[in-house]
C-alpha positions in Angstrom: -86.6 314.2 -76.3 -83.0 315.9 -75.1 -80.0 315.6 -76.7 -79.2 312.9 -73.6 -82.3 310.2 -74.5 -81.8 310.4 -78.5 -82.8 306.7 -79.7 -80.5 304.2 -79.1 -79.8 303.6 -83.4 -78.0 306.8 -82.9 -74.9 305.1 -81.3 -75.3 307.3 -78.3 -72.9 306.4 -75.6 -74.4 308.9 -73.0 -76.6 307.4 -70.2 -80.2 309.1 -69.7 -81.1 310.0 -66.3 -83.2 306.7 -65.8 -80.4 304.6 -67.0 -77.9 306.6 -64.9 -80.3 305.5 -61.8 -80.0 301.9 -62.7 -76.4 302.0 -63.0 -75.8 303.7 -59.9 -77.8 301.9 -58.2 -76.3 298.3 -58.9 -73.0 299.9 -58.1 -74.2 300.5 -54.9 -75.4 297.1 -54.1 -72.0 295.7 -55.7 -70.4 298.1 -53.3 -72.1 296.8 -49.8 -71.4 292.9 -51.6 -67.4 294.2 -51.9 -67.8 295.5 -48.4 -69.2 292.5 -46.8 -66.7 290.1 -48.0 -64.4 292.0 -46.4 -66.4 292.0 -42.7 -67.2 288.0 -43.5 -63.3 287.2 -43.5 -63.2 288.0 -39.8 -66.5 285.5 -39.1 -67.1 281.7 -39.5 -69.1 282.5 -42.7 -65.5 282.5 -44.8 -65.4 279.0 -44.3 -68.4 277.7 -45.9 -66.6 277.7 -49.5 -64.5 275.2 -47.8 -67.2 273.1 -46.4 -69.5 273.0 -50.2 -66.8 272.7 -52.3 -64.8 270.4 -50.0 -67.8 268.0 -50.1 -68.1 268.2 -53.8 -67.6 271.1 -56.2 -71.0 270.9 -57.7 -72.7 270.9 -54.5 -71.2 274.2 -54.0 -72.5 275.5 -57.3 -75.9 274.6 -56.4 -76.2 275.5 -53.0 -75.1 279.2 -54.6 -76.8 278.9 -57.8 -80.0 278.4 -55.9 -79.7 281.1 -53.2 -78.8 283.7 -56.2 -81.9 282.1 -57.8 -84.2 282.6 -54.8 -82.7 285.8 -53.6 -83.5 287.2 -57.3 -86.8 285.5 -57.4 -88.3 286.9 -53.8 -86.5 290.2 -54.7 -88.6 290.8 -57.7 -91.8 289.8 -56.7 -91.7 292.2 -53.8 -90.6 295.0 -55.9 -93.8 293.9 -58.3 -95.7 293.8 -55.9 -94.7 296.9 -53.9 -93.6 294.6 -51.0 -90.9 296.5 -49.8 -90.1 294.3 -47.0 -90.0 291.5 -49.5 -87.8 293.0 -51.9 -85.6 293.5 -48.9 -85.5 290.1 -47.6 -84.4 289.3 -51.2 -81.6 291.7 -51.7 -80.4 289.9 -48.6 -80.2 286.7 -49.6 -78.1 287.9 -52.7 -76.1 289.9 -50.5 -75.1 287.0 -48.5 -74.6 284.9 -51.2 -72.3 286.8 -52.8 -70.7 288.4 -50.4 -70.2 284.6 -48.4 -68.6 283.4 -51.6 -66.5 286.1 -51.9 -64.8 285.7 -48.7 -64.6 282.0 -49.0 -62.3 282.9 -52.1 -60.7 286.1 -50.3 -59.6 283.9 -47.4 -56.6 282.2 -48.8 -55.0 285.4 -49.7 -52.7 287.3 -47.5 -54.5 289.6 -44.8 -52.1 292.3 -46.4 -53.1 291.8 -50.3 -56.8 291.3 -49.7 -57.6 295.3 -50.5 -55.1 295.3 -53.1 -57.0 292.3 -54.5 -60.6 293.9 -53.5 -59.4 296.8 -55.3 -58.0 295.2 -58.5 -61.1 293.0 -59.0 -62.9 296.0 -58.9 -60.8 298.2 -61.3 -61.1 294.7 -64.3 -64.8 294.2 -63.2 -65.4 298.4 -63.5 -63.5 297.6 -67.0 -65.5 294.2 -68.4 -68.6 296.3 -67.2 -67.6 299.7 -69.7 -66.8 297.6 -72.5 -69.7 295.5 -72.2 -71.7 298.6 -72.2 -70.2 300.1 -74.7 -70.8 297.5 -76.9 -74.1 297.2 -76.2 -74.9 300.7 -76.7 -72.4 301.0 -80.2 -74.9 298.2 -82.1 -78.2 299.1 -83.0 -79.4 295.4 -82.3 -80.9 293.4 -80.2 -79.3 291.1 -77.6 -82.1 288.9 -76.4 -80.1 286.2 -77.7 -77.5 286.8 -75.3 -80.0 286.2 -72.3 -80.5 282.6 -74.0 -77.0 281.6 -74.3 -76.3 282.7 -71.0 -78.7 280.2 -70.0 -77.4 277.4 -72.0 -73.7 278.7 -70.5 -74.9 278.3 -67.4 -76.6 275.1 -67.5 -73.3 273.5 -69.4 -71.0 274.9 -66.9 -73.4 272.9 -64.1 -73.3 269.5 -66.3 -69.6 270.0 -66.8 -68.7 270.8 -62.8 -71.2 268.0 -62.1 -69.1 265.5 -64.5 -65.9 267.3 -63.0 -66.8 266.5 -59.6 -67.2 262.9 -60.1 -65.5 261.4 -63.1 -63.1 264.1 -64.6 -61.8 267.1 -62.2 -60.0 268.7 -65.5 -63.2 269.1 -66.5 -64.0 271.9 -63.7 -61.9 274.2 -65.7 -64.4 274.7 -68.1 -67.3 274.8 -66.0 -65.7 278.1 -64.4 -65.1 279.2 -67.7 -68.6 278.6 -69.0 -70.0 280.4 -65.8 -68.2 283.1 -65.9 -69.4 283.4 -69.9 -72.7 283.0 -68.7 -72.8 286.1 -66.4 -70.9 288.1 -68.9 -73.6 287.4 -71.1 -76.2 288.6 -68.6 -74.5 291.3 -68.1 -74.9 292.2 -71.8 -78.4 291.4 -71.9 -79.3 293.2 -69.0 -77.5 296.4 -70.1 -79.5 296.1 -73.7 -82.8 295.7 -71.3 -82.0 298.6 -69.7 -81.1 300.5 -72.7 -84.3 299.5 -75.0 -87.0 298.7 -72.6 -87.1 302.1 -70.6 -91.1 301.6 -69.7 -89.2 298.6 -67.3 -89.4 298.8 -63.6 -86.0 300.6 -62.7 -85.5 298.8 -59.4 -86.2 295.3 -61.2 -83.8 296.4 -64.3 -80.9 297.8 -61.0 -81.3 294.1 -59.7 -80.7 292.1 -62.8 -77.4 294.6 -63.7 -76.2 294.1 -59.8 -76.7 290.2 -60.1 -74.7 290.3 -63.8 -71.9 292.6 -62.0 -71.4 290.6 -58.9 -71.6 287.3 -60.9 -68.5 288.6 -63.0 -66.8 290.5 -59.6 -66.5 287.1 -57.7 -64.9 285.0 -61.2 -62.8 288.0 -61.5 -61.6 288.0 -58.2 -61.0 284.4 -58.5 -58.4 285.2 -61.3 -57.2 288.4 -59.7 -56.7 286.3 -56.3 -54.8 283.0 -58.5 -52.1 285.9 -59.8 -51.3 287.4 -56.7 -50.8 283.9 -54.9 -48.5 283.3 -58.2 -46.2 286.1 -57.3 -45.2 285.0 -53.7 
């Protein structure tokens, strides 16, 4: 074993070949999603936010909850089962996803702060990301847990926009807060999969990192997008 792959109750912070791959390749995909928001602002597609949320907030939580869901789920399969074209169609669906939620959020900004914004929301993401990792990889420990609570986050924050959207709206608040907790979560437990389970696929362990990332980009952005509208 190099001096790179040393076992993880070292405290190593260096990333082994394999895990730079994974990495890399998320940040790719997060890339094209970053780039496609941008192309959707100029196309009817910015507008769907509008229409799901308009209707009800939870209907647009789980018209996007289930395409993530979907998009994952066909992704994986076809990399399992060396469906190439499968895995493809999947990656779409995420892309889209993503990338259609983003420019619903990007729209209401300023054509001439939307990089600035783009480019800030990547900076904090690029950030959370590091310091998540870091942590991760400082703590020789398991963080299976942190898969289950971001479950249970993410099933409270739909309970809590579902009561939001009908009874209480202050409530929707803390649904976007528990979501948001829920993929920084994932994020962490995805890291710690890809830093103790290195027999994993690679391409499955780059999908669940590029899910985790985009799921934090496009609550980030929200936040980066609120302060920018606040200085006007």
């Amino acid at each position: 074993m190099s001096s790179f792959e040393t076992s993880h109750d070292t405290g190593r912070f260096t990333l082994t070949g394999r895990e730079g791959k994974v990495m890399g390749g998320a940040s790719v995909l997060m890339a094209i999603n970053v780039l496609l928001m941008y192309v959707f602002l100029a196309t009817p597609l910015a507008a769907v936010n509008d229409v799901l949320f308009g209707a009800a907030p939870i209907l647009g939580v789980l018209v996007y909850g289930a395409a993530i869901f979907v998009g994952e789920l066909i992704a994986e399969r076809g990399v399992k089962g060396g469906d190439m074209g499968t895995a493809f169609a999947g990656m779409v669906i995420l892309q889209l996803a993503f990338g259609v939620f983003g420019a619903g959020v990007l729209r209401f900004a300023p054509p001439e702060s939307q990089l600035a914004i783009l480019g800030v929301t990547a900076i904090v993401t690029a950030i959370m990301t590091a310091i998540i990792t870091g942590y991760v990889y400082a703590r020789s420990a398991t963080f299976e847990h942190w898969g289950t609570f971001a479950n249970f986050a993410f099933i409270g924050g739909v309970v809590v926009i579902a009561i939001g959207s009908f009874v209480l709206p202050i409530l929707l608040l803390l649904g976007f807060v528990l979501i948001f907790l829920g993929f920084m979560l994932r994020l962490g437990y995805e890291i710690w999969q890809v830093r103790d389970h290195r027999n994993a696929s690679t391409a499955l362990q780059t999908i669940g990192v590029y899910i985790a990332v985009a799921g934090v980009f496009v609550h980030v952005l929200q936040l980066v997008m609120r302060y920018f509208l606040s200085q006007e």
